[in-house]
Structure formats: C-alpha cells, structure tokens
Backbone bond lengths (Angstrom), bond angles and torsions (degrees), N, CA, C in turn:
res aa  C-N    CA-C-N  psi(-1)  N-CA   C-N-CA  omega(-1)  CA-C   N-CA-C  phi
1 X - - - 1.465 - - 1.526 108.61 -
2 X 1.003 129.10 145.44 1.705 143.22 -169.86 1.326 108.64 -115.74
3 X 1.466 115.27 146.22 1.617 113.91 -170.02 1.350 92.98 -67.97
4 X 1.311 165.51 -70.68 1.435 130.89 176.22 1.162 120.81 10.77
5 X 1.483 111.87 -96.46 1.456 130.47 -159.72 1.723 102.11 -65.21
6 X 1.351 125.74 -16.22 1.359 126.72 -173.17 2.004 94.28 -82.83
7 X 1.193 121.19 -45.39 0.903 142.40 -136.63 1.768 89.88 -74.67
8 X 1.674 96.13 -57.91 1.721 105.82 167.91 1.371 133.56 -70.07
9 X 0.862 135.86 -15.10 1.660 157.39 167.86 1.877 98.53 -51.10
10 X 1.626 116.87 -65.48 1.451 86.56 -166.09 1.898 129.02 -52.41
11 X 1.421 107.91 -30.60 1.463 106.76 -174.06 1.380 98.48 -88.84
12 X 1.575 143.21 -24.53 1.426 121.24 -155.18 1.653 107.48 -79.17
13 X 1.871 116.10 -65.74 1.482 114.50 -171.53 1.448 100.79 -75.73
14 X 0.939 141.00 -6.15 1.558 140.53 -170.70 1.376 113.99 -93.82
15 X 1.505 118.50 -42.00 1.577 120.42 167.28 1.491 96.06 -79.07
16 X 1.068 144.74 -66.75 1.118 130.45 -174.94 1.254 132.52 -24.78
17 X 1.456 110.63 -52.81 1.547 133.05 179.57 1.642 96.54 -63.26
18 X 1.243 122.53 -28.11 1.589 125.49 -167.78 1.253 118.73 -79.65
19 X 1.729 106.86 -35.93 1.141 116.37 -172.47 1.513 113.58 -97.24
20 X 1.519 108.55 -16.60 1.364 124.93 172.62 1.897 109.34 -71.56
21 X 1.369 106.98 -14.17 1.748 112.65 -156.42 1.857 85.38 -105.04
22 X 1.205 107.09 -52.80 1.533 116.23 172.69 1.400 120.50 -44.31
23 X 1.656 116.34 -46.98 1.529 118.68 176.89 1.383 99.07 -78.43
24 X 1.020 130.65 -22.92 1.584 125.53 170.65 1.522 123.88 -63.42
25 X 1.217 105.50 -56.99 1.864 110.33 147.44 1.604 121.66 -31.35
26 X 1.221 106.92 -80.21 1.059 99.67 167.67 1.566 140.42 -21.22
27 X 1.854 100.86 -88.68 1.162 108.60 161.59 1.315 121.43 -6.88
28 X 1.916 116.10 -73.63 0.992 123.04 -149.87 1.884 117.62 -91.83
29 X 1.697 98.58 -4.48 1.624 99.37 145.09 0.995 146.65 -100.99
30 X 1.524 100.95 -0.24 1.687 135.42 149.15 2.063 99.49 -45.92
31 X 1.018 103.98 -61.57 1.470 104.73 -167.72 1.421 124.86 -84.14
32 X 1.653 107.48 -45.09 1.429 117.96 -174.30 1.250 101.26 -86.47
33 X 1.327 130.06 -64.73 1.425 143.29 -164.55 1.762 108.06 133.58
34 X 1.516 113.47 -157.00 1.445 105.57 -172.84 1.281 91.68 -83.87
35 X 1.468 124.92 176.21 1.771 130.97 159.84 1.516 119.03 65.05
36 X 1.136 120.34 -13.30 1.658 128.01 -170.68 1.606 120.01 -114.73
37 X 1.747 82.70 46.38 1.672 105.75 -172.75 2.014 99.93 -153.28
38 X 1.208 96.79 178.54 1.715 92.19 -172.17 1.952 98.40 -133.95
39 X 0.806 116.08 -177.46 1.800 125.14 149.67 1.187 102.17 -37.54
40 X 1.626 87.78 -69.61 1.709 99.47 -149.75 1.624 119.60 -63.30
41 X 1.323 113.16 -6.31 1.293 125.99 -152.82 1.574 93.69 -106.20
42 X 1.112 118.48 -37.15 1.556 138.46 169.71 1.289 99.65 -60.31
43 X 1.189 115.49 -59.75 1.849 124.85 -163.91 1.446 98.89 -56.92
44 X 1.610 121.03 -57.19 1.359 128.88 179.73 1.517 104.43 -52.18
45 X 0.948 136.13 -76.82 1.457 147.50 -163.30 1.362 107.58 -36.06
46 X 1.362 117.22 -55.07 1.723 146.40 164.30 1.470 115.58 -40.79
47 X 1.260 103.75 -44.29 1.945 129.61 -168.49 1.529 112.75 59.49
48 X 1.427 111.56 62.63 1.371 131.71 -153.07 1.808 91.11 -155.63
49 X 1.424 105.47 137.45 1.573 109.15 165.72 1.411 125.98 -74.15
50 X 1.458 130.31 135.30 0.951 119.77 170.31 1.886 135.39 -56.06
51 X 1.246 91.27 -7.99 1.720 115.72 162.28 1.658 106.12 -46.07
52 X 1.656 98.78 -66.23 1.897 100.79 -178.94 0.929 98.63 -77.94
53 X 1.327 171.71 -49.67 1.401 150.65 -171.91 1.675 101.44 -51.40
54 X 1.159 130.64 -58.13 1.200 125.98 -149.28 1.641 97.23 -80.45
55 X 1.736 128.94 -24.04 1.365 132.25 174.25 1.512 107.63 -73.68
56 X 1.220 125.85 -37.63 1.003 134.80 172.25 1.505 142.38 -48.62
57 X 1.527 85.33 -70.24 1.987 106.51 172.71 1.757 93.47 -102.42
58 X 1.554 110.35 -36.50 1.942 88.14 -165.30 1.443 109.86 95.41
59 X 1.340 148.59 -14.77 1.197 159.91 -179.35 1.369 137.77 153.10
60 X 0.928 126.88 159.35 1.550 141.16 -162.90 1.890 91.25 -64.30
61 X 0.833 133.75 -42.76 1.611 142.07 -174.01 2.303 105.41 -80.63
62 X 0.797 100.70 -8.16 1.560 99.43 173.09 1.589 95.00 -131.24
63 X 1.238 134.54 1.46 1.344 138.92 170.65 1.858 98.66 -85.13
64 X 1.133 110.45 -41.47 1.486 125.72 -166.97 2.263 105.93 -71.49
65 X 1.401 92.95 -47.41 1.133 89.14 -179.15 1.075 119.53 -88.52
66 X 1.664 120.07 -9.17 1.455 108.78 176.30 1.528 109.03 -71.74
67 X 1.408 103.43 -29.39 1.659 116.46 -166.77 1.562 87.47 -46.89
68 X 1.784 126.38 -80.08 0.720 127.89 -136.79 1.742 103.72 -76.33
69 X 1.163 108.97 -33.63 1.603 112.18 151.95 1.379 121.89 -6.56
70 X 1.905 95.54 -77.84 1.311 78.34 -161.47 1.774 104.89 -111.11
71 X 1.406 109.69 35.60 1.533 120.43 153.94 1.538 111.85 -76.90
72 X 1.199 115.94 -49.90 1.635 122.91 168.39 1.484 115.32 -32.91
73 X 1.824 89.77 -76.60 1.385 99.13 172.03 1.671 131.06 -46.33
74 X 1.233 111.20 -51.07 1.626 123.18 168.73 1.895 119.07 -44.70
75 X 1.506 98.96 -36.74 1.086 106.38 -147.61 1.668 109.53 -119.00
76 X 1.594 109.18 -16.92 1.124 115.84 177.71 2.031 120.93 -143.83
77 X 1.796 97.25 44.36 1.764 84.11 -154.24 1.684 109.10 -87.72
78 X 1.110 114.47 162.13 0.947 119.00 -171.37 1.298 144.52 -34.95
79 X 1.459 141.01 115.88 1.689 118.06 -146.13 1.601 94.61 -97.54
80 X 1.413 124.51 -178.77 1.252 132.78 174.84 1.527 79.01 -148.99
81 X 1.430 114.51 116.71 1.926 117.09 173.06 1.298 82.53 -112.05
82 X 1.968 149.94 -21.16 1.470 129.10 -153.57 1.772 97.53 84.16
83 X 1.212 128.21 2.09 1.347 104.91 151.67 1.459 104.39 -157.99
84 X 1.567 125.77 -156.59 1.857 114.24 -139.22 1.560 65.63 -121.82
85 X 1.076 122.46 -42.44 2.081 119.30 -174.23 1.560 112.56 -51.14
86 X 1.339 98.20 -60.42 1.184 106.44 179.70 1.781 126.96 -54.47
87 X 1.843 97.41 -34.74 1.425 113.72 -169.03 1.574 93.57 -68.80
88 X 1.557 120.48 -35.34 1.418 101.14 -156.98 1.378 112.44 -109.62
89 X 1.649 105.44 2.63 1.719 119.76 160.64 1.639 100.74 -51.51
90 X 1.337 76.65 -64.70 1.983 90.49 -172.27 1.517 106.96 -50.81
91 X 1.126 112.61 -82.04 1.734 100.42 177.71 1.896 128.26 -34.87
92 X 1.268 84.65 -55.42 1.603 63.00 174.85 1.667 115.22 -81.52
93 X 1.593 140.70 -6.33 1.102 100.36 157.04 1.540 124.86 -101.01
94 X 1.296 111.72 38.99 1.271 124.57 162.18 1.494 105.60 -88.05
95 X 1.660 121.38 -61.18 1.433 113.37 164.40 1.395 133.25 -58.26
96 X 1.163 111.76 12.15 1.433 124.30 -177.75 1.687 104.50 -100.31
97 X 1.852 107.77 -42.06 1.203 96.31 -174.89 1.909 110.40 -99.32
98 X 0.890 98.93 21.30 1.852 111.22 173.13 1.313 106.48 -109.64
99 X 1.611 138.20 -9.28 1.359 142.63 -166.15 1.434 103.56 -105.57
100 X 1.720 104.75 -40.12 1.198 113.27 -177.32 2.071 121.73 -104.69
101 X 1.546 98.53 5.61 1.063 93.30 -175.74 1.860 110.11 -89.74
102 X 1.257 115.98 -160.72 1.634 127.90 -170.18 1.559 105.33 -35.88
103 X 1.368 130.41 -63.41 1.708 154.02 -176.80 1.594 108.77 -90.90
104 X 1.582 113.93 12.28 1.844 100.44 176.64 1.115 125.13 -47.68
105 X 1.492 97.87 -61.46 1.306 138.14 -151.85 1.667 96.18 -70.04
106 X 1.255 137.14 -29.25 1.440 121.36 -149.76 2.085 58.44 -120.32
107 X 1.088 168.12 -115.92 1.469 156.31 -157.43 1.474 102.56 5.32
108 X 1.031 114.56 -79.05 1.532 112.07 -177.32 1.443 122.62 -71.30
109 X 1.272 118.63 -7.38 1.559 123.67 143.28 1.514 125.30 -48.52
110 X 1.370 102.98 -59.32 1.438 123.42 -165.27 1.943 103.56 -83.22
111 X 1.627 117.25 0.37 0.891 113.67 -176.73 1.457 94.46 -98.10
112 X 1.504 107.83 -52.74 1.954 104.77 174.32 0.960 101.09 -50.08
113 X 1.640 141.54 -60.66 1.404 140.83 -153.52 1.712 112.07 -62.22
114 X 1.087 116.18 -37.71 1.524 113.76 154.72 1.425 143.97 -92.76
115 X 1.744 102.10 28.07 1.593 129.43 -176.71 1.799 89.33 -115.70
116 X 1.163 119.03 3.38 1.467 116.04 -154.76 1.527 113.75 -139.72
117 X 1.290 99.14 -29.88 1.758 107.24 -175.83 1.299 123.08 -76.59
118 X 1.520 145.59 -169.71 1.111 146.28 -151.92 1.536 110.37 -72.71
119 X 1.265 137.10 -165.78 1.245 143.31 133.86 1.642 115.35 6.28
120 X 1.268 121.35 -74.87 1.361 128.38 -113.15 2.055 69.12 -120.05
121 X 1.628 130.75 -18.21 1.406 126.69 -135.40 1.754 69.51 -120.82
122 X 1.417 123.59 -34.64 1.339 98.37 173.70 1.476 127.84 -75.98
123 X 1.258 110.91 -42.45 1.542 124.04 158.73 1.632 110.57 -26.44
124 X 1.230 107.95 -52.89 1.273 114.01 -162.72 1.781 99.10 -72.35
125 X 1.081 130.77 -40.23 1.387 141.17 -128.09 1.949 66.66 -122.06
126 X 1.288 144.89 -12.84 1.263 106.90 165.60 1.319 96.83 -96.40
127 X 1.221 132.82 -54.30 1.780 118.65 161.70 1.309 108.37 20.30
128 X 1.438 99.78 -89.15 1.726 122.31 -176.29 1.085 108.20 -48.29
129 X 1.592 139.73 -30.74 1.791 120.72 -154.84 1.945 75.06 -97.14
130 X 1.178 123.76 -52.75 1.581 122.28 -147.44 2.131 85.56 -66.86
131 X 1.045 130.24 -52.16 1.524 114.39 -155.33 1.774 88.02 -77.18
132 X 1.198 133.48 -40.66 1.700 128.35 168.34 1.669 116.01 -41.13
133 X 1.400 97.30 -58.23 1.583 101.55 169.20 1.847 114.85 -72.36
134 X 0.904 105.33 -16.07 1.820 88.16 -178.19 1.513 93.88 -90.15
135 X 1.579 126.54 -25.23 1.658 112.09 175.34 1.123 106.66 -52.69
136 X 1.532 107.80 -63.28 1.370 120.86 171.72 1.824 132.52 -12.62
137 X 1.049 85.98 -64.15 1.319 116.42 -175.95 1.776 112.38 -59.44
138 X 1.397 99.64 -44.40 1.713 121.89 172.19 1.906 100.81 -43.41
139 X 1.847 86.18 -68.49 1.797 72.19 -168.52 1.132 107.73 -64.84
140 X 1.388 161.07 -42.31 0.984 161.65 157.95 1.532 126.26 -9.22
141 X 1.606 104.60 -26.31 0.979 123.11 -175.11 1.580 118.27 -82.43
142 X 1.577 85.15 -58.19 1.310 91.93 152.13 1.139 154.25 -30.30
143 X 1.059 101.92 -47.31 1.563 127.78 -174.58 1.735 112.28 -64.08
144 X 2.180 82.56 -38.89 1.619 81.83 -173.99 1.975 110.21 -78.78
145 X 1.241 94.87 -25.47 1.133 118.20 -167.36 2.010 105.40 -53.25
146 X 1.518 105.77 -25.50 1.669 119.51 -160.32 1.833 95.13 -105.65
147 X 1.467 106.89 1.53 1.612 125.88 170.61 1.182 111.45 99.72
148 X 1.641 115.16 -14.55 1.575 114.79 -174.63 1.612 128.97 -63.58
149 X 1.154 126.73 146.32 1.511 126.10 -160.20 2.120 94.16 -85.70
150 X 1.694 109.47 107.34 1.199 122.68 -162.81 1.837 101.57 -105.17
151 X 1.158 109.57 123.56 1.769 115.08 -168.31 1.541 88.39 -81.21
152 X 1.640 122.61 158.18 1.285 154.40 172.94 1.451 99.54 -33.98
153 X 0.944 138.94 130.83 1.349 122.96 147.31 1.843 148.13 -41.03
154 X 1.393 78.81 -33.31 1.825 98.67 155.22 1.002 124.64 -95.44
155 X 1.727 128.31 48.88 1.000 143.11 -142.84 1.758 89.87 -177.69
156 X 1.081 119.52 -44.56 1.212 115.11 161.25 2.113 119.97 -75.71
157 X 0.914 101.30 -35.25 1.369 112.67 -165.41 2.027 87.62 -76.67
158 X 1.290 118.54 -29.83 1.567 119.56 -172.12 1.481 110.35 -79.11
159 X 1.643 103.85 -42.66 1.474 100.26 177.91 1.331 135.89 -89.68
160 X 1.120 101.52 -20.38 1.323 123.61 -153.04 2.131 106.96 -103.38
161 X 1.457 92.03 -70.55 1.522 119.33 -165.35 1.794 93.12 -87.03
162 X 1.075 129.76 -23.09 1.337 118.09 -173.54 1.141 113.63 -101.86
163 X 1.604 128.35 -18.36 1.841 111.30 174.21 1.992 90.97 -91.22
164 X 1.484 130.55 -4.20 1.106 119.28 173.40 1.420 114.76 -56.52
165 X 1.426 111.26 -66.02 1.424 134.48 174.11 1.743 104.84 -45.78
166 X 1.048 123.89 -52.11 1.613 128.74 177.00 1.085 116.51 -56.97
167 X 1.397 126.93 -33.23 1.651 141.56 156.48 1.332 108.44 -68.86
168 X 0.950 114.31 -46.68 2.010 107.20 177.99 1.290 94.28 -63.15
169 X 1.403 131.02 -84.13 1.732 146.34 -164.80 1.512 102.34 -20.05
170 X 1.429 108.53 -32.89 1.977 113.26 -149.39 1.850 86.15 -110.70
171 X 1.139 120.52 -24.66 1.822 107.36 -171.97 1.442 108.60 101.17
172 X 2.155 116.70 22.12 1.549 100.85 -165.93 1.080 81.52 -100.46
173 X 1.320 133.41 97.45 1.101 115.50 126.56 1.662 144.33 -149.35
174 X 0.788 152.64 -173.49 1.639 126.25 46.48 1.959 120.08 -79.58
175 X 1.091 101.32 139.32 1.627 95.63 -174.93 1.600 96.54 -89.46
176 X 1.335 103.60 109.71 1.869 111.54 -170.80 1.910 92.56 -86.26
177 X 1.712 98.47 152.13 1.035 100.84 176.66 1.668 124.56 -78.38
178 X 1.267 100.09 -2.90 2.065 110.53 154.74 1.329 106.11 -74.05
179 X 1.506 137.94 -41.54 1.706 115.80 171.79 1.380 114.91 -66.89
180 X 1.251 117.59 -33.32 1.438 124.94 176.79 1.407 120.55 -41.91
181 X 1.297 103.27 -63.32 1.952 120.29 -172.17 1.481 86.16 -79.98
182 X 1.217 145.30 -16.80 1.411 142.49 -170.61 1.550 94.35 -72.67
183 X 1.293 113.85 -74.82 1.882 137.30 171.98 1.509 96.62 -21.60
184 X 1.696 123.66 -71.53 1.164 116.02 -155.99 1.806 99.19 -88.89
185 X 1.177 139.29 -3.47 1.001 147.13 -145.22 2.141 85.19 -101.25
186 X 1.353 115.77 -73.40 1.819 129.51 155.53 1.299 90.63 -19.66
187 X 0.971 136.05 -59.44 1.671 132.88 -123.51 1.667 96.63 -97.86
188 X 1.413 101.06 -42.10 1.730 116.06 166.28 1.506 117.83 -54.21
C-alpha cells in the first residue's frame, strides 16, 4: 500500500460504515421504536458485522447516543449571528426543523428513550444532556462575553426547546417560525 491510498482510507470505509450504522439506527426507531432492535439487527440492516459496531461504539447504548449526538450536531450546531437574539432565533429554528423533519420524531424518541432506560441508558442519555448543555452553554457565553444580559441555560432548554419537543411528542404541529421567535422572544 502507498502513502496515497494509506492517506485516503481513514475518512472513506470508516465514515461510510458510520453513516451506514447511523441510518440504520434511525431507520429502525423510525419503525420499531427505542429498545425493540438488537446490534445484530442494526449490523444487518447497515451490512456491516456486529464485530465493528461492538469495537467501535462498545454497545447498543453508546451506539444510541452517538446517533443522536451527532444528529444534533449535524443538524442543529451552534450559530454565532454577533448577537444572543439572533443566536437563539437560529438555534431553535434549526431544532425545530431537525425535530420536525423526515427522522425527528424517532430523534426525539431515542433522546427520551435514553433519559429513561436502565443503568447503562441513563448514563448514556446524561452524555447527551451534559455535551448539549455545555454547547449550549458556549453560546451563551458568548453572548455574555459581547456584554449582553444571557438567561441560564436551563432557562433556555424550559422555554424555548421544551414546549418544541412537547409539540412534536403530542402531533402539534407545524412549529411556525412566528411560535419560534415568539419562544425565544418570552424568554428575552
């Protein structure tokens, strides 16, 4: 093998396999729900052995949170507009249209479902709230940092991010971008 071909190898079969293991997650809490799936069932779906999943993530419960990891991240990361209005217009209707788009609904499943599950499903599911809240927390920082008066972070997640999710969970929606700026607009 030649540093070329060495050189291309880390991002090609390795993201692939990731993103192939990720749409498999998905998918399959799209259909079943959280927990009513296996490795192996993931691994199959993927067309990947359950060998690399389990070398990889280590289990179906750090397989779960990376998914939603890096759906968040992909799908909702943190804006910098130069002000705290703008930052949290943008964020929440970025999480508005990742909650409510094709895979929301089984995302914000799999986010309760690992705020809720055993041992190993809460661990995991605080993972997710502490690296969400320390993004969080970043712009926030910012904000204060540019002199502007910046609300708690659990203060964002109450006003803002939590009647969103309560409207997805229940079927209210569409989340229009007038409730949106409304949410962070209260919250201001």
């Amino acid at each position: 093998m030649n540093e070329r071909q060495r050189a291309r190898r880390p991002g090609g079969r390795s993201a692939r396999v990731g993103a192939q293991v990720h749409q498999a997650v998905t998918d399959l809490i799209s259909e079943r729900g959280y927990g009513n799936f296996t490795v192996g069932e993931v691994a199959a779906r993927a067309g990947v052995a359950d060998s690399s999943i389990y070398r990889r993530w280590g289990g179906l419960e750090t397989l779960l949170t990376d998914v939603a990891l890096a759906r968040l991240d992909a799908q909702s990361p943190m804006p910098d507009t130069g002000s705290l209005v703008g930052d949290l217009r943008t964020y929440a209707a970025q999480v508005a249209r990742e909650i409510t788009g094709p895979d929301g609904l089984a995302v914000v499943r799999l986010a309760v479902a690992l705020s809720s599950s055993g041992q190993q499903g809460l661990q995991a599911g605080a993972d997710l709230r502490a690296e969400r809240m320390r993004q969080l927390q970043s712009m926030l920082d910012r904000a204060r940092d540019r002199g502007e008066h910046a609300p708690d972070a659990f203060d964002v997640l109450d006003h803002i991010l939590a009647p969103m999710y309560i409207r997805v969970l229940f079927g209210m929606v569409p989340l229009t971008p007038d409730y949106i700026d409304g949410l962070v607009d209260r919250l201001l």
